[in-house]
C-alpha positions as CSV (number, residue, x, y, z in Angstrom):
1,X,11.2,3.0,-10.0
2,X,11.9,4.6,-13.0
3,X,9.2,7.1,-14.6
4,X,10.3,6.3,-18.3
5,X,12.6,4.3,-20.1
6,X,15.2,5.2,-22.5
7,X,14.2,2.2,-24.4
8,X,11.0,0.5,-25.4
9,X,9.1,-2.3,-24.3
10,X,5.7,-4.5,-24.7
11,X,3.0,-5.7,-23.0
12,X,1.6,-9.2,-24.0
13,X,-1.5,-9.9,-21.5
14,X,-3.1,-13.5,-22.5
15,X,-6.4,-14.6,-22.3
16,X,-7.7,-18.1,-22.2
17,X,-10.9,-19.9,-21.5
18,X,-14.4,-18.6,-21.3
19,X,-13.8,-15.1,-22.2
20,X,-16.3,-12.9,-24.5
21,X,-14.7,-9.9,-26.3
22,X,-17.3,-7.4,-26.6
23,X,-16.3,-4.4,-29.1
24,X,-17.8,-0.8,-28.0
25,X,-19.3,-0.3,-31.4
26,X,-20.2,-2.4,-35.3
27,X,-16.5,-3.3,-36.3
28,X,-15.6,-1.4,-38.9
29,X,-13.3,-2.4,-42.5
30,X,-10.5,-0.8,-40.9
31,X,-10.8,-3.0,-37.6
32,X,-10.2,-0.6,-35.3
33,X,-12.8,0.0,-32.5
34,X,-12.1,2.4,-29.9
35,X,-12.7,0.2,-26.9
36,X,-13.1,-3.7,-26.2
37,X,-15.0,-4.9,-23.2
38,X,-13.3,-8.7,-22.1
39,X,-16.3,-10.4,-19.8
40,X,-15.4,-13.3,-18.3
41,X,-18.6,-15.6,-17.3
42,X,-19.8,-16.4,-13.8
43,X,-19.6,-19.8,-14.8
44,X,-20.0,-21.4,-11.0
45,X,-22.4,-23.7,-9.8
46,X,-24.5,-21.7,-7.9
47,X,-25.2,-19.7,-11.1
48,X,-27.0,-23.2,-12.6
49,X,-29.8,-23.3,-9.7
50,X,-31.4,-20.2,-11.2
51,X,-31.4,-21.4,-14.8
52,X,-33.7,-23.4,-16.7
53,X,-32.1,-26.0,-19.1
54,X,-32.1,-29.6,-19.4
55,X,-28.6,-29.9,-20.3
56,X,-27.4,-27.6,-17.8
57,X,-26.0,-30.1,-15.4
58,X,-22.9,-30.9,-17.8
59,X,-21.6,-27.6,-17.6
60,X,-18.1,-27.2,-16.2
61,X,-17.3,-24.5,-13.1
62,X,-14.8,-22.0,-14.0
63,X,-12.3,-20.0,-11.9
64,X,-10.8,-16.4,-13.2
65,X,-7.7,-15.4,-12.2
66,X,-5.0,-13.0,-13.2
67,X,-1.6,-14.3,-13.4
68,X,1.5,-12.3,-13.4
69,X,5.3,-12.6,-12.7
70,X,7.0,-11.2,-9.5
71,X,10.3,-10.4,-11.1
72,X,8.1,-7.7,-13.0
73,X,6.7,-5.7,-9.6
74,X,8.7,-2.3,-9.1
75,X,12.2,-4.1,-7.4
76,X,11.4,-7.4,-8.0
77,X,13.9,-8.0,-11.0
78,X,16.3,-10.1,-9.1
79,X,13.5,-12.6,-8.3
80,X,13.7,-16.1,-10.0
81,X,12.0,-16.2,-13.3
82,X,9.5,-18.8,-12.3
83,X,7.5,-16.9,-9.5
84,X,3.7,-16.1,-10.1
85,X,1.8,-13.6,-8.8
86,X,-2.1,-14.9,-8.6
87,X,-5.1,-12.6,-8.3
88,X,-8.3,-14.6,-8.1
89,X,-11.2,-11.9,-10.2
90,X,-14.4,-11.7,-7.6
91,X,-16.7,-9.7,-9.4
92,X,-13.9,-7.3,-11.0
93,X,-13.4,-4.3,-13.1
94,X,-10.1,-4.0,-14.5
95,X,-8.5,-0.9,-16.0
96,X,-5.1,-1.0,-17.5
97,X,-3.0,2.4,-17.9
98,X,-0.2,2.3,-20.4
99,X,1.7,5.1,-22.7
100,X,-1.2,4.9,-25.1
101,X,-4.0,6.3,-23.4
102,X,-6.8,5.6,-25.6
103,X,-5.8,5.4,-28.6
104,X,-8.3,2.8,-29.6
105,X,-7.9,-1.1,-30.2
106,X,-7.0,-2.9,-33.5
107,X,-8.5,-6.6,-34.2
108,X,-5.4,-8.2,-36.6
109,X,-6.4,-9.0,-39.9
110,X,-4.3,-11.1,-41.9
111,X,-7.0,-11.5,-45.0
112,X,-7.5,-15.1,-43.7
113,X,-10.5,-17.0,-44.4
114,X,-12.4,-19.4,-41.5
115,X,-13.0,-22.4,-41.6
116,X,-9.2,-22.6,-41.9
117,X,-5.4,-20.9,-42.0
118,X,-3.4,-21.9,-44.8
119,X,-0.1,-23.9,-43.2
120,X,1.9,-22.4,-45.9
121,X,0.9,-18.5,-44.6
122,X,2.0,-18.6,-41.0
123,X,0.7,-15.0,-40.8
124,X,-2.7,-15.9,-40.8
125,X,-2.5,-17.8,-37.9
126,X,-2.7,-14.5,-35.6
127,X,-5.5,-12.8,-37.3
128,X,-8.8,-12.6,-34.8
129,X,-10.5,-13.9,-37.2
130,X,-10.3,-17.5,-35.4
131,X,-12.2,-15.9,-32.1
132,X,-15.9,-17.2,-33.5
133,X,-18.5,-14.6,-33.4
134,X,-21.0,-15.8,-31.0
135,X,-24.2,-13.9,-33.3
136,X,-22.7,-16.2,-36.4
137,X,-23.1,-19.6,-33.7
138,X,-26.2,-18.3,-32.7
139,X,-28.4,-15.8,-34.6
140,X,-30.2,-13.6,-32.0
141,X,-27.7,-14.5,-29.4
142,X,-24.7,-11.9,-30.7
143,X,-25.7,-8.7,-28.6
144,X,-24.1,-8.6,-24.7
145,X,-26.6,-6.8,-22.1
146,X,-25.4,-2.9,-21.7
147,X,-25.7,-3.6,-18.2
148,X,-22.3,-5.8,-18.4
149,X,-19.8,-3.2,-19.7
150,X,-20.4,-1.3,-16.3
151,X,-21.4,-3.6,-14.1
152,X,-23.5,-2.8,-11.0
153,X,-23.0,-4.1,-7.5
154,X,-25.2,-6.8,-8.0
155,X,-24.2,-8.1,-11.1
156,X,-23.4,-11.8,-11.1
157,X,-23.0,-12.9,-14.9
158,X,-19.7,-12.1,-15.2
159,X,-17.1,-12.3,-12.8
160,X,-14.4,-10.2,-14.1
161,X,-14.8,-6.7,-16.8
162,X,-11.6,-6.2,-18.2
163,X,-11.7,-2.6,-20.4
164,X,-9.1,-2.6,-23.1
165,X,-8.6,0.7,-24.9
166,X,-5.2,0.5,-27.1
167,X,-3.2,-1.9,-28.3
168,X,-4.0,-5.0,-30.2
169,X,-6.2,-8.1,-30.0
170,X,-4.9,-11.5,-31.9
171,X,-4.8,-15.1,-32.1
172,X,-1.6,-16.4,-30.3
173,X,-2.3,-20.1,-30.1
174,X,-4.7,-22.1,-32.4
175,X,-5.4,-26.0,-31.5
176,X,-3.5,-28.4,-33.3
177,X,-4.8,-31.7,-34.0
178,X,-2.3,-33.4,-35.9
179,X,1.5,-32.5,-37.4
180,X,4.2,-33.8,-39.4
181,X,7.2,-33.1,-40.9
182,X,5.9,-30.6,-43.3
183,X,2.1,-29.7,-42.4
184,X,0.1,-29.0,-39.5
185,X,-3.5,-30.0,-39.0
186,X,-5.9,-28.0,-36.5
187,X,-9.2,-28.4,-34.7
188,X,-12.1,-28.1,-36.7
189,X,-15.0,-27.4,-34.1
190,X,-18.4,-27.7,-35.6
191,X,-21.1,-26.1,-33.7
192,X,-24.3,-27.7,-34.3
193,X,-27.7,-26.9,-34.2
194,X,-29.8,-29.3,-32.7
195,X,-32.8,-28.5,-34.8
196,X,-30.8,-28.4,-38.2
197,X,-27.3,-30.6,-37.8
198,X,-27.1,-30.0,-41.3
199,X,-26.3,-26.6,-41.5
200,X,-23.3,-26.6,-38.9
201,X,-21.1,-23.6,-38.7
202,X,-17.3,-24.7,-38.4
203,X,-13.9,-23.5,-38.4
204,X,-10.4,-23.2,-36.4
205,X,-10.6,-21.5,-33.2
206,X,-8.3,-19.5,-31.4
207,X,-7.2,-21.5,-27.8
208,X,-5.5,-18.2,-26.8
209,X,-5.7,-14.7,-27.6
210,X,-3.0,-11.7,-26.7
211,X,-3.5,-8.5,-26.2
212,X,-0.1,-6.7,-27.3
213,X,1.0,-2.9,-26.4
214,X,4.4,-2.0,-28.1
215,X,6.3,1.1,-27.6
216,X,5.9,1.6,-24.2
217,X,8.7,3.2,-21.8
218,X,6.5,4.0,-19.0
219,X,5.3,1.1,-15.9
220,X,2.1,-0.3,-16.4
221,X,-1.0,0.1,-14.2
222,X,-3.8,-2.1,-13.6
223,X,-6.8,-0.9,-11.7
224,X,-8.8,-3.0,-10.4
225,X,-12.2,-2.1,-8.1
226,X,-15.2,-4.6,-7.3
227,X,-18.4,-3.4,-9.6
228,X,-20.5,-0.7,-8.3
229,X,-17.4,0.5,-6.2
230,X,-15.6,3.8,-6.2
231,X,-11.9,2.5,-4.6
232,X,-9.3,1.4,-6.6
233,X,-6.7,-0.8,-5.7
234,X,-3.1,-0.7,-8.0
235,X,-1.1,-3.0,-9.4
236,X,2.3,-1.5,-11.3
237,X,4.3,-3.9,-13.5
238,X,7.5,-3.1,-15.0
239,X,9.7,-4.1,-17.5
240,X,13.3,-6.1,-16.0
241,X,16.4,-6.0,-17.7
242,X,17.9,-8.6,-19.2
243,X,21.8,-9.9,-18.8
244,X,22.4,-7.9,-22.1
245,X,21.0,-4.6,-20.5
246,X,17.6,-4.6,-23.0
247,X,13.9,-4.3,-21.4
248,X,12.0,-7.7,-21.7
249,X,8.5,-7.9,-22.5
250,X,6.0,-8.1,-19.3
251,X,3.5,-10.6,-19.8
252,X,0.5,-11.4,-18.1
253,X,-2.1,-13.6,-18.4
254,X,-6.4,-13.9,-18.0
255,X,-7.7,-17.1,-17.2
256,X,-10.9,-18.4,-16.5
257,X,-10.9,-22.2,-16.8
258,X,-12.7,-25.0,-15.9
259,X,-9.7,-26.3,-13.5
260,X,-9.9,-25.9,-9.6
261,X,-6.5,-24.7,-9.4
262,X,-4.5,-22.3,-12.0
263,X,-1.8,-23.9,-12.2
264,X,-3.2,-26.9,-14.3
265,X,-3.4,-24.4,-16.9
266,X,0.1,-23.3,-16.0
267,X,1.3,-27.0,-16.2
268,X,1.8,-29.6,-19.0
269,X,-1.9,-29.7,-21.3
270,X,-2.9,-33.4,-22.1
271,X,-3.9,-34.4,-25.4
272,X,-7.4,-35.8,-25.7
273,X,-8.2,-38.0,-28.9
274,X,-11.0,-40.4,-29.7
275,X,-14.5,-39.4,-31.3
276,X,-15.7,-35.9,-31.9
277,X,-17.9,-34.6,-28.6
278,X,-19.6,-31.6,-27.6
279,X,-18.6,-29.0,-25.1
280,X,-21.3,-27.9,-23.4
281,X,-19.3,-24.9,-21.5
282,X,-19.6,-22.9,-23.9
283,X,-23.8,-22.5,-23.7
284,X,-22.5,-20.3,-20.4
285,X,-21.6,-17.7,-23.2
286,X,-25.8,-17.0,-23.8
287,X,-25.8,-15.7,-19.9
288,X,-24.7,-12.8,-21.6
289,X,-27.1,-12.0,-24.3
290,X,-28.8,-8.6,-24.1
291,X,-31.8,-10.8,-26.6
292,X,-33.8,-12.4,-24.7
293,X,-33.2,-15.4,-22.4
294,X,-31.2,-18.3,-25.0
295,X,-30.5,-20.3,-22.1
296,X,-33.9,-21.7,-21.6
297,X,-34.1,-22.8,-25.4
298,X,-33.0,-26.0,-25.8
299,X,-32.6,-25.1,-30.0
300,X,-29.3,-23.4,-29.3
301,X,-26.5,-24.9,-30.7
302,X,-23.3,-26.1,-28.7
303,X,-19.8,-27.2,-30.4
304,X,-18.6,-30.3,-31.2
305,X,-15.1,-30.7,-31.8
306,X,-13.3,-33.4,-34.2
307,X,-9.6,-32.7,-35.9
308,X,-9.2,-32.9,-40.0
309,X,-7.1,-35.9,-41.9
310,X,-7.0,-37.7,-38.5
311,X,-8.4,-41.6,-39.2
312,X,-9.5,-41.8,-35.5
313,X,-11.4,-38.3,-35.3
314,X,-9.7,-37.4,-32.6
315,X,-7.1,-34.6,-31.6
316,X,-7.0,-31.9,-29.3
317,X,-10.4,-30.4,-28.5
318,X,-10.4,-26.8,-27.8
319,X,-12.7,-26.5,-25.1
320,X,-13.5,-23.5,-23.2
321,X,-12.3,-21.4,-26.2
322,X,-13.4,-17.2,-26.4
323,X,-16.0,-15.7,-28.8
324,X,-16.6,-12.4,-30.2
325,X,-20.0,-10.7,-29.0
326,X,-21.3,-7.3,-30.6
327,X,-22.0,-4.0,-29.3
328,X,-23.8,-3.9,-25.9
329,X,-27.6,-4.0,-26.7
């Protein structure tokens, strides 16, 4: 395997489903922060008998995994394309080494404005902007526990702590709810408080979000070690070559859906339609509030999800979609 590459490559790591992007400190104008904490909830049903809510019974298991590509492990190149690697995340830390070191993370900012992109500025569907902040959903709600960021032994919020510490964090995929010829319409999601449904906060979300690293030449590392443990175990990916000699990207993807098998994400996604709903999942999000216990109030507000210009109200709810926490309390 080769220690560095005469030519460069990227990594594009994807996350999707309940995943809360916790920056290390207040984001700044620039957007730069110099380290983002990605939690994904213990959202299993044995977490449910120890809570208190009388909704609680609606919400979805979840089941983390990391997916990656065999042709990209050191002298796997000549593998078919198609071949997954699956790591299921059991109470995880991840740590990813690349050329970069820690050279901080950018959020993209495109200038674009929630509740929606404008169709005619494809830019602005990337910016991170479209990852709702959970404290602007829920005031008092926004702050993560410390306690998360390095989790102990016996932590059981979270099932997976991925530390991200270069690179950049954007929108790759925003729901669509309806298209034509010349304009694309996306899912509004309304998130509404019980206690004043007038008031709702709303906008496009962001169904997936990448993490990019560009101008690497070096393999790829990702530690991973159970929380509270010393040992690490290693994963090294590297870039294969195409027919035409150049490096192709390695891409990996975070998960952590409410599907019993991975590969439903991995497959074809339906299209739901019909009136708007809510989506309870994403209440698992307060497990992780460092303010207080938000679970046990029934006041907090949950999403509910209903696609613009569509006659029937319906589209293509985004559900289990990420948020944006802020600094551990």
């Amino acid at each position: 395997m080769p220690t560095t590459y005469q030519d460069q490559f990227t990594l594009r790591t994807f996350f999707s489903g309940l995943c809360a992007f916790a920056p290390s400190e207040e984001i700044p104008s620039s957007g730069k922060v110099r380290e983002v904490h990605v939690l994904l909830v213990n959202a299993k049903e044995e977490e449910k008998s120890s809570l208190k809510f009388s909704e609680l019974d609606d919400l979805d298991e979840h089941y983390p995994f990391l997916v990656f590509y065999l042709r990209n492990l050191p002298g796997g190149s000549g593998l078919p394309a198609g071949l997954l690697g699956l790591f299921p995340l059991q109470f995880h830390e991840i740590f990813v080494q690349t050329d970069l070191g820690e050279a901080g993370v950018q959020l993209r900012s495109t200038g674009a404005t929630p509740p929606e992109p404008d169709p005619d500025l494809p830019d602005e569907n990337t910016d991170f902007c479209w990852v709702p902040r959970l404290e602007d959903v829920s005031e008092g709600s926004g702050r993560i526990d410390a306690s998360l960021v390095s989790p102990s032994s016996t932590e059981r919020r979270i099932r997976g702590c991925i530390h991200l510490t270069a690179g950049e964090l954007s929108s790759s995929n925003l729901g669509e709810g309806d298209s034509s010829n010349t304009k694309v319409e996306f899912t509004v999601h309304k998130f509404v408080p019980p206690e004043d449904p007038d008031d709702p906060v709303e906008q496009v979300l962001a169904s997936e979000i990448m993490w990019s690293v560009s101008g690497l030449q070096k393999p790829v590392t990702f530690r991973f070690r159970q929380f509270g443990q010393g040992g690490l175990q290693e994963l090294d990916l590297v870039p294969y070559r195409r027919e035409d000699g150049s490096l192709a990207d390695i891409q990996v993807k975070i998960v952590n859906l409410c599907a019993p098998s991975v590969f439903e994400y991995l497959g074809a996604r339906g299209v739901s339609s019909g009136v708007p709903r809510a989506d309870s999942d994403f209440k698992w999000f307060y497990l992780l509030s460092g303010g207080g216990d938000p679970m046990k109030n029934p006041a907090f507000p949950v999403p509910v999800k209903f696609a613009v210009n569509r006659p029937d109200g319906g589209g293509e709810p985004q559900i289990c979609s990420g948020c944006v926490t802020g600094p551990p309390r």
